[in-house]
C-alpha positions as CSV (number, residue, x, y, z in Angstrom):
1,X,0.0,0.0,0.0
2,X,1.1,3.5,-0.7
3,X,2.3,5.5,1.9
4,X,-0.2,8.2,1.4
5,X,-3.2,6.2,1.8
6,X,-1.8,4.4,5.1
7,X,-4.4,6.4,7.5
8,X,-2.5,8.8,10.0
9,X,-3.4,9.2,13.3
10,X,-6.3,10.9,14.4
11,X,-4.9,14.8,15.6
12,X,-5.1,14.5,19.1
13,X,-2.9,11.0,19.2
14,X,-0.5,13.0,17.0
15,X,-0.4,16.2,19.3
16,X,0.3,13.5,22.2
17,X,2.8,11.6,20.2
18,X,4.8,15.0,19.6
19,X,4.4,16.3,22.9
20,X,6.0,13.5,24.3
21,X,8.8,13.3,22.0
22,X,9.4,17.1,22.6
23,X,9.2,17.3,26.3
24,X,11.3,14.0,26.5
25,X,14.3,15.7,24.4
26,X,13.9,19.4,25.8
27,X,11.9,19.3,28.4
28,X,8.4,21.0,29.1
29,X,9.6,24.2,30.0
30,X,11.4,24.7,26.4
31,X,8.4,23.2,24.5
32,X,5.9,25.6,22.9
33,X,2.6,25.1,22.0
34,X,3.8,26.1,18.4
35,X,6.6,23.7,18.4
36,X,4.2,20.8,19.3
37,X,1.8,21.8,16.7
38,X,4.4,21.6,14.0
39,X,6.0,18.3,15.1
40,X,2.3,16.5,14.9
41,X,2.0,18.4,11.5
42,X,-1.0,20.5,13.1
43,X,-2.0,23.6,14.1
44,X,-1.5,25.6,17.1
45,X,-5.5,25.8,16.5
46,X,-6.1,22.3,16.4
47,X,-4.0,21.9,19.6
48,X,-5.8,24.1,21.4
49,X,-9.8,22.1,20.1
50,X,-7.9,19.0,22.0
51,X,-6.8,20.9,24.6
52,X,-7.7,23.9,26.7
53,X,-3.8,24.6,27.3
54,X,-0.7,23.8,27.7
55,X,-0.7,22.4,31.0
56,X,-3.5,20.0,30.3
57,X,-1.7,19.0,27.3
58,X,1.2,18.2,29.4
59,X,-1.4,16.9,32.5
60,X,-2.5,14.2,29.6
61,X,0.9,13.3,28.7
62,X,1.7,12.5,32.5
63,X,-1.3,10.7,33.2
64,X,-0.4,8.5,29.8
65,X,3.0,7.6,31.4
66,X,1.4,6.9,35.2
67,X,-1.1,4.6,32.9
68,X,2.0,3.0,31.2
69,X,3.9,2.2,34.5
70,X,0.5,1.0,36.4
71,X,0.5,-1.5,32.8
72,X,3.8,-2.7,33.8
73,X,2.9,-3.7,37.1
74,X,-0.2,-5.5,36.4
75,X,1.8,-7.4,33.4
76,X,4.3,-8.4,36.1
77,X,1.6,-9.1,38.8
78,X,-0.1,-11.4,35.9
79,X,3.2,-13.0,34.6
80,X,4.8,-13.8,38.4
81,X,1.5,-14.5,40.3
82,X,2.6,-15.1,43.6
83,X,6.2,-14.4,42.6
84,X,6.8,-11.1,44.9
85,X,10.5,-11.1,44.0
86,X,10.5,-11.5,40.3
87,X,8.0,-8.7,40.1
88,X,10.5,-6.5,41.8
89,X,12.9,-7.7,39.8
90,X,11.2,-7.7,36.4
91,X,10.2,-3.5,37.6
92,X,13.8,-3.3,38.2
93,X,14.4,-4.4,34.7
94,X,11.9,-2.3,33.1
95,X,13.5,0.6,34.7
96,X,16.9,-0.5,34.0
97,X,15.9,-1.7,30.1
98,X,17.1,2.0,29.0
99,X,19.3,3.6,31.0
100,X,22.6,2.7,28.7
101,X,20.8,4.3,25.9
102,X,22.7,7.1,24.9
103,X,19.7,9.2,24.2
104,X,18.3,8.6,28.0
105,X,17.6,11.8,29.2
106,X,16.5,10.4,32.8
107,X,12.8,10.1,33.9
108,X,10.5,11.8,32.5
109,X,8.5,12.3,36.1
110,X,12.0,13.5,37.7
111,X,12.8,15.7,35.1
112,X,9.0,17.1,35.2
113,X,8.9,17.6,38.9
114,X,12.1,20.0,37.9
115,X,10.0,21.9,35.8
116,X,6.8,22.4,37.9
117,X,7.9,24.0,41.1
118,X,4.5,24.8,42.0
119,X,3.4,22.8,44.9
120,X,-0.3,22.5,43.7
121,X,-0.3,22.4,40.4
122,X,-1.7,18.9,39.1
123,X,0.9,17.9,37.4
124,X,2.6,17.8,40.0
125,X,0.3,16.2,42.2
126,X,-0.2,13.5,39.7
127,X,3.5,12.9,40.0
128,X,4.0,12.7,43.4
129,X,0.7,10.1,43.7
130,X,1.9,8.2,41.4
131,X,5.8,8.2,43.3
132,X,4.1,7.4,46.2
133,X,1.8,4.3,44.6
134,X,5.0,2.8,43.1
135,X,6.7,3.6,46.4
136,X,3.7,1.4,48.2
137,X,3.5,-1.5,45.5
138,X,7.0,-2.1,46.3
139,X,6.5,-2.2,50.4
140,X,3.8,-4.5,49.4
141,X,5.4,-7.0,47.3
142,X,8.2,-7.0,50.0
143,X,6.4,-8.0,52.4
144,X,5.0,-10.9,50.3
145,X,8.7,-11.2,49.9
146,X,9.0,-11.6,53.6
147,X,12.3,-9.1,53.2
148,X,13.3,-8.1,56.2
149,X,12.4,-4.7,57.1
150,X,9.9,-4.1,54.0
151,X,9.4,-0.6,54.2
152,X,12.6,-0.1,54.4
153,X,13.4,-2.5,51.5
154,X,11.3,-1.0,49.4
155,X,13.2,2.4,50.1
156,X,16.6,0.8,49.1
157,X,14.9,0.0,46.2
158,X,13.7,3.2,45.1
159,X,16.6,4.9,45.6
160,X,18.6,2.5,43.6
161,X,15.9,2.5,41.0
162,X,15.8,6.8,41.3
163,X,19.4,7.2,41.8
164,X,20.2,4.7,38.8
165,X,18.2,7.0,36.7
166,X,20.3,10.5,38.0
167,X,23.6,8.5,37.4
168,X,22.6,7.5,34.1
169,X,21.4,11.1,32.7
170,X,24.9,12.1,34.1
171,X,26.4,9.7,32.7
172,X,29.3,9.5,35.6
173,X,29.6,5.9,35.8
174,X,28.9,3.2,33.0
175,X,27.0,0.0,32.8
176,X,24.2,1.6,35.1
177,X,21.6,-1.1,33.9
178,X,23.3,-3.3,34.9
179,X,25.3,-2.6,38.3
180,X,21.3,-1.3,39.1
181,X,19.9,-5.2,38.1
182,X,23.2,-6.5,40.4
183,X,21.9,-4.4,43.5
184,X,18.6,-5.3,43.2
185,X,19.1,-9.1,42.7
186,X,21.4,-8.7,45.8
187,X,18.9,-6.9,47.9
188,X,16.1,-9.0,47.4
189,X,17.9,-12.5,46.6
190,X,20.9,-12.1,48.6
């Protein structure tokens, strides 16, 4: 079939798909509304029929990343039912899958929380829920773990996880991936 007559995606998946490309590379801050509208070959118009403003454009985008990581838990939960510590360890992996990319730019929640100082914005708010959910799934599953000391397991864990991200962006030290899969297995194997 000819390129031109594969369907595109419908506007608003295309502003999304931009967005996120854009605020992944640059950051939200950098990003304009004008910028988004030419990467999803739109217009500043159409952006604005899909969404009242920037902020809920970027409130959308977030919410679409909480969604995946929530989709990454339930896939684990499903594939290592009753498994507690191969769940942690397949999240580990998830996170760890592309820190050695060279075009990591470090999370995308971390690097938005840098962006969005404001204490009640919802952006923000959804970020820090969501934190704290992941923070809580992993107290849970290390106490099905029987770890010693879940909660504070499940802190270990997500600094590793947090701090492997940091160190990666940097790019101080190498092999993050997989000095971060080492300290996990070690943590939660022994």
């Amino acid at each position: 079939m000819r390129p031109e007559r594969v369907p595109q995606l419908a506007p608003k998946e295309r502003i999304l798909d931009a967005a996120e490309e854009l605020f992944f590379n640059e950051g939200i801050s950098r990003v304009t509304v004008d910028a988004i509208a030419a990467k999803a070959k739109s217009t500043k118009m159409t952006v604005y029929r899909h969404f009242d403003s920037k902020d809920a454009l970027v409130l959308e985008w977030l919410q679409l990343l909480v969604d995946k990581y929530s989709e990454v838990f339930e896939a684990l939960s499903a594939q290592y039912t009753g498994d507690p510590k191969a769940q942690i360890l397949g999240f580990a992996e998830f996170i760890a899958q592309d820190l050695s990319a060279a075009s990591y730019r470090g999370c995308p929640f971390t690097n938005s929380l840098a962006e969005i100082p404001e204490p009640g914005s919802p952006a923000r708010q959804l970020i820090e829920e969501h934190k704290k959910r992941q923070f809580l799934r992993l107290v849970d599953l290390c106490t099905e773990a029987d770890l010693p000391e879940p909660n504070e397991a499940a802190m270990e864990l997500t600094y590793l996880m947090e701090g492997a991200q940091v160190v990666s962006q940097n790019k101080s030290i190498e092999g993050v991936g997989e000095n971060l899969m080492k300290m996990v297995r070690k943590k939660i194997i022994g």
